[in-house]
Structure formats: structure tokens, C-alpha cells
N, C-alpha and C positions, 0 to 999 in steps of 0.2 A: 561276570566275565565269561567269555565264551571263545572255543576254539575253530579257525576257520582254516581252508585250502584255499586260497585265491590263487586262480592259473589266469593267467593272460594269454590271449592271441592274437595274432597281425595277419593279415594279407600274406599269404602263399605265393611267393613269386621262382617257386621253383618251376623249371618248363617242364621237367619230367612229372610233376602230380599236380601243378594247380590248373589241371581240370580237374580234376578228381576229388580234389581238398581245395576247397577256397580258403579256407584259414589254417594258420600252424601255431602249434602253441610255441607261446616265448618264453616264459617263465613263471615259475612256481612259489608261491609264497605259505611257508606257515605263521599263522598270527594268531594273538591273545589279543583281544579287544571288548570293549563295548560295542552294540548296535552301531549305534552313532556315530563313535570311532570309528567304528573300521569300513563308512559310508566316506566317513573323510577321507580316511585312507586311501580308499580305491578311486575317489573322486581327485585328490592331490597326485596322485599314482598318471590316471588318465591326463592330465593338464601339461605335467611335464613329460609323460609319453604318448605324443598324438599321435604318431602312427601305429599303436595298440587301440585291436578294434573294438574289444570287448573282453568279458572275465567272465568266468566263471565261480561260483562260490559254494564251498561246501562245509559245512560245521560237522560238530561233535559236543554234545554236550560236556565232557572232563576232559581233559589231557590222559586218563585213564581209561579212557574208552579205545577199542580198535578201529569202530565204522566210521564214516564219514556220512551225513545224507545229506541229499543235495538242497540246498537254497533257494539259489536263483541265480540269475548271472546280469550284468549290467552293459547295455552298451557303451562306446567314449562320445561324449557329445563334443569332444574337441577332435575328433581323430578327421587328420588330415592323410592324403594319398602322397603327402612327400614321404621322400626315403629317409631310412633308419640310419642314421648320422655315424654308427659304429658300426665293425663289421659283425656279420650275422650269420651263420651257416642253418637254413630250415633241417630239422629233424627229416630221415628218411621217411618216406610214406608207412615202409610196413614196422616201422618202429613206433606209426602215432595209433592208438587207436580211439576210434573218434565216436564210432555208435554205441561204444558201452562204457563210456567215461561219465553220464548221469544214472545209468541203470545197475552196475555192478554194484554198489553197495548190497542192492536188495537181492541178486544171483547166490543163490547159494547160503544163504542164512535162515534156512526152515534149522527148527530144532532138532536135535537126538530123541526127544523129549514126548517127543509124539510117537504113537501107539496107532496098529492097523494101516502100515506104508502097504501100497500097492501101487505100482507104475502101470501104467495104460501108453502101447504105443501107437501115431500117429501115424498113417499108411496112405494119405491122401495130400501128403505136401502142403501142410496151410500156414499160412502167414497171419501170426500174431502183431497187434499192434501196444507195444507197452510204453507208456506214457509218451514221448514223442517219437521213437524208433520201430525200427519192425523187426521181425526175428523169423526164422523159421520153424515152427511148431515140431519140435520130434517127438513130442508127449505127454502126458501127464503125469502127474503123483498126487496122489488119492490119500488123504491120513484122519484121522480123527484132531479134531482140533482141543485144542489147550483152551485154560482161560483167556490166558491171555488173546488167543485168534478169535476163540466168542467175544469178545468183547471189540476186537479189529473190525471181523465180519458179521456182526451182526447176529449176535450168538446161532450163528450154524455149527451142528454138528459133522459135518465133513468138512477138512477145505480140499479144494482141487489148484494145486501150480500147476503152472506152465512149466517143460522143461526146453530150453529154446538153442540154437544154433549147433555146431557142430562139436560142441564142449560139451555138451547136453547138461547145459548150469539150467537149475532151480528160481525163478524169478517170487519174490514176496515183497512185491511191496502194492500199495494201495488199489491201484489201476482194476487188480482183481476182484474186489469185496464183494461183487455184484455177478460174481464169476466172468468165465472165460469168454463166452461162447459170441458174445455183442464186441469181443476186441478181435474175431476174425473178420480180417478184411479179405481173405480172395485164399485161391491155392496159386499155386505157381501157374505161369500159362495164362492165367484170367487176362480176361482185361475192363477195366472199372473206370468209371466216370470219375473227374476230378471230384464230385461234390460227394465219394462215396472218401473222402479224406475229409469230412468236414470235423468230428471230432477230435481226430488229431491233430487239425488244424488249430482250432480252436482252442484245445487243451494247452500246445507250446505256445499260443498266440498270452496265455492269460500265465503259462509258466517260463517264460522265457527261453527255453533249453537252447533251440537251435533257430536256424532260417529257416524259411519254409522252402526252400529250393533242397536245402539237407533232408525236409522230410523227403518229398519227392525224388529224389536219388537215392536216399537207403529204401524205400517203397521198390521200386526197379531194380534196383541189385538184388533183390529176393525173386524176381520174375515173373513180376505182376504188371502190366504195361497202362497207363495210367493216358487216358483220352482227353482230349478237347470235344471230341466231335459229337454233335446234339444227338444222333442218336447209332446205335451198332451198327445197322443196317446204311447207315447213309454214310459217304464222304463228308457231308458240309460240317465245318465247324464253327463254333463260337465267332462271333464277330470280331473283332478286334478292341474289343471295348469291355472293360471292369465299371460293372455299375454297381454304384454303392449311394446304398439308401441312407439319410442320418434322421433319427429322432429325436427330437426334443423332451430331455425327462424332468429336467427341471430349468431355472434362468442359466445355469453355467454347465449343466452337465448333456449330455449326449450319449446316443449310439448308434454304432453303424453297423448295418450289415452288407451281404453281397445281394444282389438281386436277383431274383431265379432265371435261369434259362442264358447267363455271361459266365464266364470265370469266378470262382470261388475263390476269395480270400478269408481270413478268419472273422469274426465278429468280435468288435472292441469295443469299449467305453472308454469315453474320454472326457476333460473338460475346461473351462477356457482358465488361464491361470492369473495370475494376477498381472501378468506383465501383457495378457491379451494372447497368447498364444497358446495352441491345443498340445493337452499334455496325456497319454493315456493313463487312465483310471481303472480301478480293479472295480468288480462289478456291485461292489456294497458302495459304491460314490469316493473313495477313499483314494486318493493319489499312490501313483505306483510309490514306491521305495526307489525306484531308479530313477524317475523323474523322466518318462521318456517322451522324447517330440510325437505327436500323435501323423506328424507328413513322415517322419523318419521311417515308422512303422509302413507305415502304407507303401511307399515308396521302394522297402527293400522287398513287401510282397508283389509286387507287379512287378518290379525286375527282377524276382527271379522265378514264377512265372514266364515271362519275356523269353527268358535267358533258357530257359526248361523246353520250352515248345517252339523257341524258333521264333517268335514272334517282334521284328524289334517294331513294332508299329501300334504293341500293344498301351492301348491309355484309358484314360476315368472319363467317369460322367459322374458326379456327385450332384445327389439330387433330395430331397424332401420326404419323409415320409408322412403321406397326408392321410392312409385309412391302414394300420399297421392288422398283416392278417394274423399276428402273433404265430407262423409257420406251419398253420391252415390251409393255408391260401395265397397267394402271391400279395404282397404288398402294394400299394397306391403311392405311385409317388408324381412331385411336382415340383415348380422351381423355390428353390434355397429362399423362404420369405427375405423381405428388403430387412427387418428389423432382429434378423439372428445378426449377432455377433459379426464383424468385418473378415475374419481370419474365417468364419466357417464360409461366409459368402465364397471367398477368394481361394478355398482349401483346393478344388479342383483344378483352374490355372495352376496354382504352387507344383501341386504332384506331377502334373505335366508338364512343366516347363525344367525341372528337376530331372525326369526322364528321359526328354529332351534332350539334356547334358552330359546325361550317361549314356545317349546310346551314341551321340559325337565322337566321347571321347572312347568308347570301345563299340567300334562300329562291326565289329564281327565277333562280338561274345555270345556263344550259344552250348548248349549241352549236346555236345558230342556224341554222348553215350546213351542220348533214347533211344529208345525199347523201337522198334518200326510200329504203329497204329495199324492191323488192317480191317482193313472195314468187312464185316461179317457178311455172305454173302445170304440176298435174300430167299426164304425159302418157297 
């Protein structure tokens, strides 16, 4: 038996914050369950609440335990855009807080216990990247490590935290083991090519935390301004088109990546289910735990994308990969053989004609609040 936090949230239709907040949490659950159970649960949960978009899930191994760490979270594979049938009042914006609702567990729980603390501060404004959020780096702390943390990190003899935002909390959880220095992405001011997001892409792509449109806005509120355009020096940007390569790894299974020199979306595995439809797969071949549609995924990364750069014309090319350069080299692609699977042949119609629909029914949804792009001048 195990003890869980399930929050649910819905569609933000407050006008004063849903640009700012696309989703509001709606309610909190604590539960005693089995695995299994408590997959019912949130699945039985979702079915009779379809306009709940998704959950989040956090355990604790006893009821005698204080922390909570995080899980995973599920999307509703029924959730529809009709309205919430009772009345509903969304929580105020500065009452939610939404970038450290998966990282606070780990803020702030280094031991007493450690010997040789030394803080180091940070004088260059740089943005840390910790599991799928960004922070502002205002320092370090420098201590001798426990057994316990040799055995975390790799028996090192020093660990170095992170000490991040304007609370100046303590962050210890995994993202570090490898230290710090590979999770800064920029100082303030920078500005960085989409595909300089790819690990944290990729990371909430395979952890569920957030949308990728939430990475890319908490990226920007730290003051890092995040490009389409091929190169500093030039105006022109990306085409209008996300190309994504898929490989064949086995008869049912798949993966896809972004193809270099278009838009970045994260890299998935997936694979065909019994009922014929693409489901994403964790990357040992193993079905997600949440069961999720593998167009669903793709779909919410290109709109918001789309919805990030202004782009509503943005769409796929899904294509073959025929000489994979394993990220050597740009990969070899061609068209979708006649003999894969029906749903892989037809995946690219699907996610366009889906986008299609979403950009009808909000014909003028964009992000407001980016950063201006200017283009470097040349020297």
C-alpha cells in the first residue's frame, strides 16, 4: 500500500491569467492505494470528469513520512472542451504556484548532517535548468558528502547544490549527480536557439511534468529569449514545418525524432497497440503507465510551439528514417514504406488535420508575452 497526492487541473478560463496560466488546479486528493488501484482511480476519476485535463501524482512511501516526490502525472483521454456543469471559481494566479509544484520536495532538504558547508555566490545571472523548470542561479553550496550522497552521486567526495530563485532554496534532487555546470542554459539577456532546449525537452517529454509550451515560458520569464531563426546574424526563420523522422526498431515498436535545421520537438518512442493505434512507449519498449495516444503527444507539441512563436500555419512532415546518423550527422529520410503499419502511414494527415481544427476554433491564440527575437547585427 502506498500513499499518493493526486491534484487535478482544467482549462484556465479566467481572462485576467489564462494567458499566463493555461491550466488551474481543481482539486486535491489524498489516497491509500495499490499501483493498480489508484491507475483505476484516476482513470474512473477522468471518465466521469471530462473537462479535467490532466493530474498530477505524487507518493510517499508511509503515512509517516513528511515529503512527497513526484511520480508522474496522466493526461484525460476523455477530456472534452465542454463546460464544468457546476459552479467553479479558478484560484487567483498569485495564490497558484505552478514552477515549483514538481521541484519543492527536493528545495531545501540537504542534511544538518554534512560537514564543510561553504556557499559560493553567483555574480553573472545564470539560469539553471532543473528537471523540467528553470530557476535563477544565485549560488552555490559546496559540503562534504554523506554516505548516503556517495552512493546518490557516485561516491564523490564534495556535492555542489544549486541555490535557486529569490528564496535562495537549496535544490537536491537527481538532475545534479553529474553536477551543475551541463544544466546551465544561458545568463539572462542571452538568446538561444530552440534546439539549445533539447534536454529539457526531452527529459519532461519521457517525465510527463508539464507542456512544452510551460517549458518555454518559464525559459523566458528568467530572461533568456528563445529563437526560431536559423541563424543570429540572419532574420530568416524556420520554415513552417516540424519534420519528424520515425524509425523502425522492431514489427510494433518505433521512434521518432525532430529533424535537424526545422523546429524541435522532444524525441519519443512509441508503438502500435493492439487495437492498431500509437501509444507512447518508455524507451526500454515498455508501455507508458498512462497509456498515452502517441498524435495526442505530438499534437500538443506543435501547438504550442504554434501558439509560442506566432506561427498558426505551423504543420508536420512525417517521414522515414532510411540511414539513421545516430546524432553524428543529420539523418536520411524517405517516404513512410507502403508496408508499416496503416496508423504510422496516415500519422501525418491525422496531426494536421487535428491542428487544422484547433487553429479554426482559436483563430487568434498566440503568446503574448515573447521576449522580442533581434537579430544580431553582423560584424
Amino acid at each position: 500500500m502506498a500513499y499518493y497526492l493526486v491534484t487535478y487541473y482544467i482549462k484556465n478560463t479566467n481572462e485576467k491569467t489564462k494567458e499566463v496560466f493555461n491550466d488551474a488546479p481543481y482539486k486535491s486528493f489524498n489516497v491509500e492505494f495499490k499501483e493498480q488501484k489508484l491507475l483505476e482511480y484516476i482513470s474512473d476519476f477522468f471518465e466521469k470528469n471530462p473537462f479535467v485535463r490532466y493530474c498530477t501524482v505524487m507518493n510517499k512511501g508511509s503515512k509517516y513520512e513528511n515529503e512527497y516526490e513526484m511520480l508522474g502525472s496522466a493526461v484525460n483521454p476523455y477530456y472534452t472542451e465542454k463546460p464544468i456543469k457546476h459552479d467553479y471559481k479558478h484560484l487567483d494566479a498569485e495564490d497558484v504556484i505552478v514552477k515549483d509544484s514538481l521541484n519543492k520536495v527536493y528545495m531545501g532538504s540537504y542534511e544538518p548532517l554534512r560537514t564543510g558547508f561553504e556557499v559560493n555566490l553567483e555574480s553573472e545571472q545564470k539560469v539553471i535548468r532543473l528537471g523540467a523548470y528553470f530557476y535563477d542561479l544565485k549560488g552555490v553550496l559546496i559540503c562534504e558528502a554523506t554516505e548516503a550522497d556517495q552512493e546518490k552521486y557516485y561516491k564523490e567526495k564534495f556535492i555542489t547544490f544549486p541555490i535557486v530563485d529569490d528564496d535562495w532554496r537549496v535544490y537536491d534532487g537527481e538532475e545534479i549527480c553529474d553536477g551543475i555546470e551541463q544544466l546551465i542554459v544561458g545568463k539572462k539577456g542571452d538568446t538561444i536557439p530552440l534546439a539549445a532546449l533539447r534536454e529539457g525537452a526531452d527529459f519532461n517529454a519521457r517525465e510527463h511534468w508539464c507542456s512544452y509550451e510551460d517549458q518555454l515560458v518559464s525559459l523566458e520569464r528568467h530572461g533568456i529569449t528563445i529563437s526560431n531563426r536559423k541563424a543570429y546574424d540572419s532574420a530568416e526563420e524556420f520554415s513552417d514545418t516540424v519534420v519528424i523522422g520515425i524509425d523502425k526498431l522492431d514489427d510494433k515498436r518505433f521512434r521518432m525524432d525532430a529533424d535537424w535545421g526545422s523546429y524541435y520537438i522532444p524525441r519519443r518512442f512509441f508503438h502500435v497497440g493492439d487495437d492498431d493505434e500509437l501509444y507512447e512507449s518508455n524507451e526500454d519498449g515498455k508501455p507508458s503507465s498512462f497509456r498515452q495516444k502517441l498524435i495526442t503527444r505530438i499534437v500538443d507539441d506543435v501547438w504550442g510551439l504554434s501558439w509560442f512563436f506566432n506561427k498558426p500555419n505551423l504543420r508536420v512532415i512525417v517521414a522515414a528514417i532510411t540511414d539513421n546518423g545516430f546524432g553524428f550527422q543529420r539523418n536520411k529520410l524517405g517516404p513512410i514504406p507502403k508496408d508499416w503499419y496503416y496508423t504510422v502511414q496516415t500519422l501525418e494527415g491525422e496531426i494536421n488535420r487535428k491542428l487544422d481544427e484547433m487553429h479554426k476554433e482559436y483563430p487568434d491564440n498566440y503568446f503574448r508575452g515573447k521576449r522580442p527575437d533581434i537579430v544580431k547585427e553582423q560584424k
